[in-house]
C-alpha positions as a printed Julia matrix, in Angstrom:
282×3 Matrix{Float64}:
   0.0    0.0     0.0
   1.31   3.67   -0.64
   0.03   4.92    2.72
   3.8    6.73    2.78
   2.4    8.86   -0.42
  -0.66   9.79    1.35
   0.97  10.79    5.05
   3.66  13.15    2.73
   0.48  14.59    1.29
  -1.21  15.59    4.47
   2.08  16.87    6.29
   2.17  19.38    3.34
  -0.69  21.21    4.13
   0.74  22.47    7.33
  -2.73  21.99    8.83
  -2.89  24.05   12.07
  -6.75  22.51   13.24
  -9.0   19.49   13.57
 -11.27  20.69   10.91
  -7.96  21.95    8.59
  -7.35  18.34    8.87
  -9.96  16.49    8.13
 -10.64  19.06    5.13
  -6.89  17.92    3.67
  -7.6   14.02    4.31
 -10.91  14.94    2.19
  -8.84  17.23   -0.62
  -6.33  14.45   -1.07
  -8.72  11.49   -1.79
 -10.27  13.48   -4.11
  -7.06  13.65   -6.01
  -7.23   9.95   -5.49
 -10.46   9.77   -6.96
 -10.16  12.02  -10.05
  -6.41  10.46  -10.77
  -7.91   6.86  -10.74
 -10.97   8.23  -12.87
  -8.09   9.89  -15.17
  -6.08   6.57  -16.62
  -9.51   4.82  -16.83
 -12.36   5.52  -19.93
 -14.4    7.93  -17.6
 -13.22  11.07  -19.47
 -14.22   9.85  -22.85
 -17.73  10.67  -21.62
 -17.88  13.5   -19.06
 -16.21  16.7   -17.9
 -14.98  17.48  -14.03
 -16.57  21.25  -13.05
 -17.95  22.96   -9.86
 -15.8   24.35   -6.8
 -13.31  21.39   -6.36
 -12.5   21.69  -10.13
 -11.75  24.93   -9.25
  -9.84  24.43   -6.83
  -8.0   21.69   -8.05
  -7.28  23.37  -11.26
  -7.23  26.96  -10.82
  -5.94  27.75   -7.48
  -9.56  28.76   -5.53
  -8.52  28.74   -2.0
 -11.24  27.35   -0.11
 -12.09  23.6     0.94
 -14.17  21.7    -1.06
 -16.62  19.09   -0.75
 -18.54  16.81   -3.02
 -17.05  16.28   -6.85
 -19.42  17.35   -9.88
 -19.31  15.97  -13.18
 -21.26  16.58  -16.63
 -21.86  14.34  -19.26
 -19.9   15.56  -22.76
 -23.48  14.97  -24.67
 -26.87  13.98  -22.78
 -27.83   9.89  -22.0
 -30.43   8.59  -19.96
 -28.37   5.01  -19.79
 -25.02   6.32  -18.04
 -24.55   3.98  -15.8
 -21.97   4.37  -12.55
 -21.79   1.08  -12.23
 -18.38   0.47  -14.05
 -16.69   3.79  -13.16
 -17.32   2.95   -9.11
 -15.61  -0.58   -9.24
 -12.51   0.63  -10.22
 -12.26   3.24   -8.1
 -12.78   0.43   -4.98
  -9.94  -1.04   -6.21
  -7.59   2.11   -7.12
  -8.09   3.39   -3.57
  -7.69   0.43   -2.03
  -3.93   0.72   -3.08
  -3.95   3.72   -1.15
  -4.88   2.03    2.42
  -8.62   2.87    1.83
 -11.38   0.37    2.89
 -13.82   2.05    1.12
 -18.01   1.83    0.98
 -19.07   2.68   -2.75
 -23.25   3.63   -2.3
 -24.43   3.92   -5.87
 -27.49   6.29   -5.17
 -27.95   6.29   -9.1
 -31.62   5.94  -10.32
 -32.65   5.45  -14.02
 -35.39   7.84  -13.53
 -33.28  10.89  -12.27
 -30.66  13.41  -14.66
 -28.34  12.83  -11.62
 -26.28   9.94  -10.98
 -25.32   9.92   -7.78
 -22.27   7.73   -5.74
 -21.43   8.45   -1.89
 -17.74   7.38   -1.0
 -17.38   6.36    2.35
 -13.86   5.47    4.26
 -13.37   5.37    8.13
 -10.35   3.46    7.75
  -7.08   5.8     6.62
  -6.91   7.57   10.16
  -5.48   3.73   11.45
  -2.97   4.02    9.36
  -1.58   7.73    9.02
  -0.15  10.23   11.68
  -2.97  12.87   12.35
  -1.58  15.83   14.39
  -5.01  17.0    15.55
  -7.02  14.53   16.44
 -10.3   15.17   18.56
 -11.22  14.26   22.02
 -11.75  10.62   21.11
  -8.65  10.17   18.93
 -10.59   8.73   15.8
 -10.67  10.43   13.01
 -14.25  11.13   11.48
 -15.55   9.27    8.36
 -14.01  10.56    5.06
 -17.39  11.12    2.74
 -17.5   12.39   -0.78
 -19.94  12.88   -3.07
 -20.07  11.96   -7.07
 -22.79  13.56   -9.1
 -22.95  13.07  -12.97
 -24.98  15.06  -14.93
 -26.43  13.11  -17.71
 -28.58  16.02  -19.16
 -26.14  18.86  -19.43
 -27.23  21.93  -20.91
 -25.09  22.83  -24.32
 -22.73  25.23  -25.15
 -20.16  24.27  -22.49
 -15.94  24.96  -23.54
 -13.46  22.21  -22.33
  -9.94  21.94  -21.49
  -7.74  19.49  -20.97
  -5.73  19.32  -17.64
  -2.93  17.22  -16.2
  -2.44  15.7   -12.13
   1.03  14.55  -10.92
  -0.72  13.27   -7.56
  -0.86  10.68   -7.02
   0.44   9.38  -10.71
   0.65  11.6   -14.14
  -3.2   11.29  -15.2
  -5.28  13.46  -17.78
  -8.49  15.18  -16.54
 -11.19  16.56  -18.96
 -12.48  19.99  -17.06
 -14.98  23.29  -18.32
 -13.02  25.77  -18.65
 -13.17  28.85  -16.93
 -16.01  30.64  -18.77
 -17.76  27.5   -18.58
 -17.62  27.2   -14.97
 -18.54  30.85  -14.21
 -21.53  30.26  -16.04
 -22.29  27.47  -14.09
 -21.75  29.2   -11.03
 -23.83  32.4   -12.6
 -26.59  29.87  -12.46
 -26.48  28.78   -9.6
 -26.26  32.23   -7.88
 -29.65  33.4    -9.55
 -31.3   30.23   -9.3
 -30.49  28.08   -6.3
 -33.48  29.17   -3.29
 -31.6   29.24   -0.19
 -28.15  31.24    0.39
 -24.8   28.93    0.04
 -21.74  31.75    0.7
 -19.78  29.14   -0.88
 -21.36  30.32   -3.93
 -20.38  33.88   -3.58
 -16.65  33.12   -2.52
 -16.37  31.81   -5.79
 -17.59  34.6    -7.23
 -15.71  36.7    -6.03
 -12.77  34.74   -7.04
 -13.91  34.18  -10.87
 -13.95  38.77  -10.91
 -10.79  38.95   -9.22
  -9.34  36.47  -12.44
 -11.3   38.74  -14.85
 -12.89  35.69  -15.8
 -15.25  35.97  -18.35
 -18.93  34.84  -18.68
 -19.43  31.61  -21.16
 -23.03  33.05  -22.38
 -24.01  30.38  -24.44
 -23.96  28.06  -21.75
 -25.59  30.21  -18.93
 -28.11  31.14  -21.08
 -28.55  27.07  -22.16
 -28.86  26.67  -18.49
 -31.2   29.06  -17.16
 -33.53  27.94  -20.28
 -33.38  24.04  -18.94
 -33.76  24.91  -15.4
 -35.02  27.88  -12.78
 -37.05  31.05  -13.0
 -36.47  31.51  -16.01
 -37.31  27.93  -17.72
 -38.19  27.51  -20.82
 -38.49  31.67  -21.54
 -36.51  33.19  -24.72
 -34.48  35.88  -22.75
 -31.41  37.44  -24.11
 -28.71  36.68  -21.84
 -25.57  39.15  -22.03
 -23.55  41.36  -19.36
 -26.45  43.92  -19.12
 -29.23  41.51  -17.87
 -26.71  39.32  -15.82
 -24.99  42.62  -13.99
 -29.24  43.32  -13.29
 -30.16  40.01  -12.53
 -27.0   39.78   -9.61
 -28.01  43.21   -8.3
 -31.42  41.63   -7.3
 -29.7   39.24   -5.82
 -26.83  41.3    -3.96
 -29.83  43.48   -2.02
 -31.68  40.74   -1.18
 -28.88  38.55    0.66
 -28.42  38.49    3.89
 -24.59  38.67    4.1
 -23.68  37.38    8.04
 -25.66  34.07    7.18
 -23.55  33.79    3.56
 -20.23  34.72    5.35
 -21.27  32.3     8.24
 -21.7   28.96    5.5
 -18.42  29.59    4.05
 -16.38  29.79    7.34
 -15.86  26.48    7.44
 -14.51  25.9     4.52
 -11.62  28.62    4.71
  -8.49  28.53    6.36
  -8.08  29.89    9.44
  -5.76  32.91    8.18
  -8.52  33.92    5.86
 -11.72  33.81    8.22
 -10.91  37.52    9.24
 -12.0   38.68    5.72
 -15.64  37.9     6.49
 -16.44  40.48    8.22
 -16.08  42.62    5.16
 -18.96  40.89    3.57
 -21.74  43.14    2.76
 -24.08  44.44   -0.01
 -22.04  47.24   -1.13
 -18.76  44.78   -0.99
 -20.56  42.53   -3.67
 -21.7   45.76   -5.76
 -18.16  46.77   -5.94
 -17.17  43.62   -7.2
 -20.23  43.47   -9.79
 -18.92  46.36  -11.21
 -15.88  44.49  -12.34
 -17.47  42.12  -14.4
 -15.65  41.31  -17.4
């Protein structure tokens, strides 16, 4: 087993909490995952996207959770099924003792797979353990989209962790349109959301159009209605949004998912700080 790989790993991220900790143990299977996913035929077929693409990827510097993935061109019959068994045995390579739950159902867009390992912490160093000394079960989430919307821009991006592998990701227009979307159309605040804003305005990343506007017609308020989607009505659309947030519950969802060193910059969360950055849109 390459548990030595895996303790090198953690004892990089110079994790200075419990929590910092368990977030890294998370962060490094998921290279596990997406490596192993990498030298199989999983990539002929879908793209990686959301927040741990980003962060993977492009540098966001925030903790991630679950790992999102979009079908290259829509089928009802992708099945999981293949893709999940040889991930059970990749990890297991790794000293994981993993639970695979395929959640999948033929009837939903979203294929869905929990991961589930309580097994690594017997078998690495952790430097902040809790009160109990066990370290708490490692769970990720897969979700596939097998209905994408179209219009969507690829790349093609290269891991060295835990072996050379190839990942197929959205590229960076593509994913700020998917975040876009989910900004004016998901119906409860996730600050998580508007972190990575922020960070996508700060890159001068630009808006993949096609795509948002491809989105908002499959799914949301605006379903199924012939808008015109460009700067103008997205800049209007996010001001709605902006006045209507209530900025101490965003900044208090995302805490947990920063580094300790970066909490501080919370506080400075606020309508007018998210108008400012609006401005900027590219």
């Amino acid at each position: 087993m390459n548990i030595k790989i895996i303790q090198e790993r953690l004892t990089s991220y110079n994790c200075e909490s419990e929590t910092e900790e368990q977030h890294a143990i998370r962060e490094i299977t998921q290279d596990l995952i997406l490596a192993a996913l990498g030298r199989s035929d999983f990539f002929k077929h879908a793209l990686f996207h959301g927040g741990t693409c980003l962060r993977i990827f492009y540098g966001l510097n925030r903790f991630s959770e679950d790992m999102d993935f979009m079908l290259r061109k829509p089928d009802a019959t992708f099945d999981l099924k293949h893709h999940i068994r040889h991930l059970t045995t990749e990890l297991a390579a790794y000293g994981y003792d993993v639970q695979i739950v395929d959640r999948s159902k033929t009837t939903s867009t979203v294929r869905k797979a929990f991961i589930k390992d309580n097994s690594l912490g017997k078998v690495i160093k952790l430097n902040h353990r809790n009160t109990t000394g066990k370290m708490a079960m490692i769970r990720i989430k897969l979700e596939v989209d097998t209905n994408p919307p179209s219009g969507s821009k690829e790349e093609l991006k290269y891991l060295d962790f835990p072996f050379l592998s190839a990942v197929s990701i959205q590229d960076k227009p593509s994913l700020f349109a998917g975040k876009a979307h989910a900004l004016l159309c998901r119906n409860y605040i996730k600050g998580r959301d508007w972190y990575d804003f922020i960070w996508y305005i700060s890159n001068s990343t630009e808006v993949n159009y096609q795509l948002l506007s491809s989105a908002l017609f499959q799914i949301g308020p605006w379903q199924q209605r012939d808008i015109n989607v460009d700067k103008k009505w997205l800049t209007k659309e996010l001001t709605k949004k902006i006045t209507s947030i209530d900025w101490n519950k965003a900044a208090k969802d995302v805490r947990r998912f920063l580094r300790i060193g970066e909490q501080p910059s919370l506080k400075l969360w606020s309508k007018e700080l998210f108008l400012h950055e609006l401005n900027k849109l590219s």
